[in-house]
Backbone as CSV, one residue per row, in Angstrom:
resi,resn,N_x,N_y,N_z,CA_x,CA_y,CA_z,C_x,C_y,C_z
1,UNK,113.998,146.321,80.661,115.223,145.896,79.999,114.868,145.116,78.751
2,UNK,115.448,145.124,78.096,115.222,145.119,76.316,116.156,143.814,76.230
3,UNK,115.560,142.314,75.689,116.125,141.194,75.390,116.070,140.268,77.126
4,UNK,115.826,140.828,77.878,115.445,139.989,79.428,114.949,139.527,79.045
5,UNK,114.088,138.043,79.339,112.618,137.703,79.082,112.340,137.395,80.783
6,UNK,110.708,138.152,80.589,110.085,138.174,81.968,110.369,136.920,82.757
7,UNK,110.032,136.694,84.366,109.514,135.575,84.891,108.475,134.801,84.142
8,UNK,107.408,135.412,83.570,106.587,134.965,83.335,106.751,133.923,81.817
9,UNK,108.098,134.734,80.933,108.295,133.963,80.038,108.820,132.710,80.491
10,UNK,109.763,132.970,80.566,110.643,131.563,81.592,109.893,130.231,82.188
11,UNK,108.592,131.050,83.170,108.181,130.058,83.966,107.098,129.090,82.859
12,UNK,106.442,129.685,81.824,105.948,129.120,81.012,106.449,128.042,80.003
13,UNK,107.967,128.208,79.741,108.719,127.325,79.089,108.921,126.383,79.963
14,UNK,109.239,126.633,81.642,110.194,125.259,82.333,108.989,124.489,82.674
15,UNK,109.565,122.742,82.833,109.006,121.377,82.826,108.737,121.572,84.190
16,UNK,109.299,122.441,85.193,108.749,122.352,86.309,109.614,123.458,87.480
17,UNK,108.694,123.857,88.351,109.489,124.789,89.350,109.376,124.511,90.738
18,UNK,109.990,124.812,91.298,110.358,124.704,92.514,109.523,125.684,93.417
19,UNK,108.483,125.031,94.245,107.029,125.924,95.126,107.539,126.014,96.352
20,UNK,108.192,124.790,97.239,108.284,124.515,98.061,109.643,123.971,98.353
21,UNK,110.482,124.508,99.688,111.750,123.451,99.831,113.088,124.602,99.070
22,UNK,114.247,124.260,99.558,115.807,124.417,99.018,116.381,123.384,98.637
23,UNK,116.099,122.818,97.118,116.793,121.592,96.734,118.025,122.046,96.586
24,UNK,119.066,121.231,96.499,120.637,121.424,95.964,120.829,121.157,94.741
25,UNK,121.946,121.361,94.252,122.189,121.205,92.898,121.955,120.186,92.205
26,UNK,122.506,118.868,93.131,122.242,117.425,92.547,120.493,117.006,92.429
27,UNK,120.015,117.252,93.613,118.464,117.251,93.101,117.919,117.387,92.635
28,UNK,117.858,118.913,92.179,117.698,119.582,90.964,117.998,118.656,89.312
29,UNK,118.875,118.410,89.158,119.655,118.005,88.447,118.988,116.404,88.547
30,UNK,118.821,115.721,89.328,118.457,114.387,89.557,116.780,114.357,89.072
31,UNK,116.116,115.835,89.448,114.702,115.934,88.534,114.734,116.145,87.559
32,UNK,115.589,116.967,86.967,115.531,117.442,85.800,115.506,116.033,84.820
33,UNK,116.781,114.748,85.501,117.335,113.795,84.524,115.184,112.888,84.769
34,UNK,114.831,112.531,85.662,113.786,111.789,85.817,112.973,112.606,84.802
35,UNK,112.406,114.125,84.830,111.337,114.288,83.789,112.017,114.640,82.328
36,UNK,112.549,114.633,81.942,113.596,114.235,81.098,112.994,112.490,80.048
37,UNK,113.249,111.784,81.236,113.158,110.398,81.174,111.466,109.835,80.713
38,UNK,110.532,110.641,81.762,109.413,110.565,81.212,108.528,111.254,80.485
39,UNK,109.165,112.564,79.834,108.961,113.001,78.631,109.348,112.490,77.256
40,UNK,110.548,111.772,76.962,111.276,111.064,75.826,110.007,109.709,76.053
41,UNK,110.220,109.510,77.254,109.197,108.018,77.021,107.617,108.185,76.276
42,UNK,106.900,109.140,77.423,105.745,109.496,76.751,105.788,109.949,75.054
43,UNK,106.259,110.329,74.351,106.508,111.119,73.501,106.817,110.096,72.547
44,UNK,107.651,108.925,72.735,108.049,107.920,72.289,106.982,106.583,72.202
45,UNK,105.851,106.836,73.286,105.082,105.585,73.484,103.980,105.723,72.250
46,UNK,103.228,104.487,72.265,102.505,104.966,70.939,101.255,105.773,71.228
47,UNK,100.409,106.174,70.708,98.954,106.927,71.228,97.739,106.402,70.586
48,UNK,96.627,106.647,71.164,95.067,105.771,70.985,95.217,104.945,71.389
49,UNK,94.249,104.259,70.995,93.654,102.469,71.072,94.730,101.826,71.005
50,UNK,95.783,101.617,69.944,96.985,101.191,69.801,97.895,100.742,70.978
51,UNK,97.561,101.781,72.111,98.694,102.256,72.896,98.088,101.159,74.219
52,UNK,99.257,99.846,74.545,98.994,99.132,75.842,98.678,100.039,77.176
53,UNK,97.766,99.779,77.807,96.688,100.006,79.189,98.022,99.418,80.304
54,UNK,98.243,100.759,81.053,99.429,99.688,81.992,98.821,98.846,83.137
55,UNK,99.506,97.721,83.336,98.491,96.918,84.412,98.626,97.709,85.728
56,UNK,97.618,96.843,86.192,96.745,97.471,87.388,97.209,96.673,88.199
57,UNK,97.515,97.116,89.724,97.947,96.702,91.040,96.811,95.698,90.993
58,UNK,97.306,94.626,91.897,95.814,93.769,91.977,95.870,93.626,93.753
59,UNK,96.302,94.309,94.480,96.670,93.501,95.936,95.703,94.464,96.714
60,UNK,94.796,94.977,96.049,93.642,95.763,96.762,92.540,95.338,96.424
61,UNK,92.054,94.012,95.813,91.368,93.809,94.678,90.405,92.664,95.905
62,UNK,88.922,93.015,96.206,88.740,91.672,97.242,88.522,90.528,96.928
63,UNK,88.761,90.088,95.427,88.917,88.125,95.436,90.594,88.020,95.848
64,UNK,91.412,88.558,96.152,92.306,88.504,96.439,92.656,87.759,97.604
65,UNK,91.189,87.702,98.872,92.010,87.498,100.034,92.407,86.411,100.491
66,UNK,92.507,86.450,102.067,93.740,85.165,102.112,92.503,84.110,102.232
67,UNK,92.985,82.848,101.867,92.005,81.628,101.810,93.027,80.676,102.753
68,UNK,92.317,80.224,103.806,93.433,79.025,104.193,93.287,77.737,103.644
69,UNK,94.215,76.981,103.780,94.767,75.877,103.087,93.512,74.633,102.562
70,UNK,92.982,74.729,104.270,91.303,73.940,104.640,90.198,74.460,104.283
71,UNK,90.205,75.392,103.446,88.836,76.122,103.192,88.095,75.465,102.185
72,UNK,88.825,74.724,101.383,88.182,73.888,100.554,87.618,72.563,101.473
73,UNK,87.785,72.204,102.535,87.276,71.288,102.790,86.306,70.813,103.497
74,UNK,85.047,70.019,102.940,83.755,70.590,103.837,83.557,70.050,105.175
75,UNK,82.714,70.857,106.006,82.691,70.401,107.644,81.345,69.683,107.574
């Protein structure tokens, strides 16, 4: 058929497809709005060296752990 464009065109243009699962409309729609959201952002953020390092979780980190209250105090 003449003016169709393949699966293959299609699937190469979309931000993302569906592998697994029967989402509903709103879901669909609720991904679409999220990568949406972090495409404008990325795209918008600055790039290189320039560009802030996002912080790092620290609650896995081992100077972190628990110290009790008395540990400073010598025996």
């Amino acid at each position: 058929m003449r003016g169709v464009p393949s699966v293959a065109d299609v699937l190469g243009e979309a931000a993302f497809r569906v592998v697994r699962g029967n989402p509903g409309p709103d879901e669909l729609a609720a991904l679409v709005a999220v990568v949406s959201v972090v495409r404008a952002r990325a795209a918008a953020a600055p790039a290189g060296p320039d560009r802030p390092a996002a912080p790092r979780a620290t609650w896995d980190r081992p100077d972190d752990t628990y110290s009790s209250p008395l540990a400073w105090v010598a025996g």
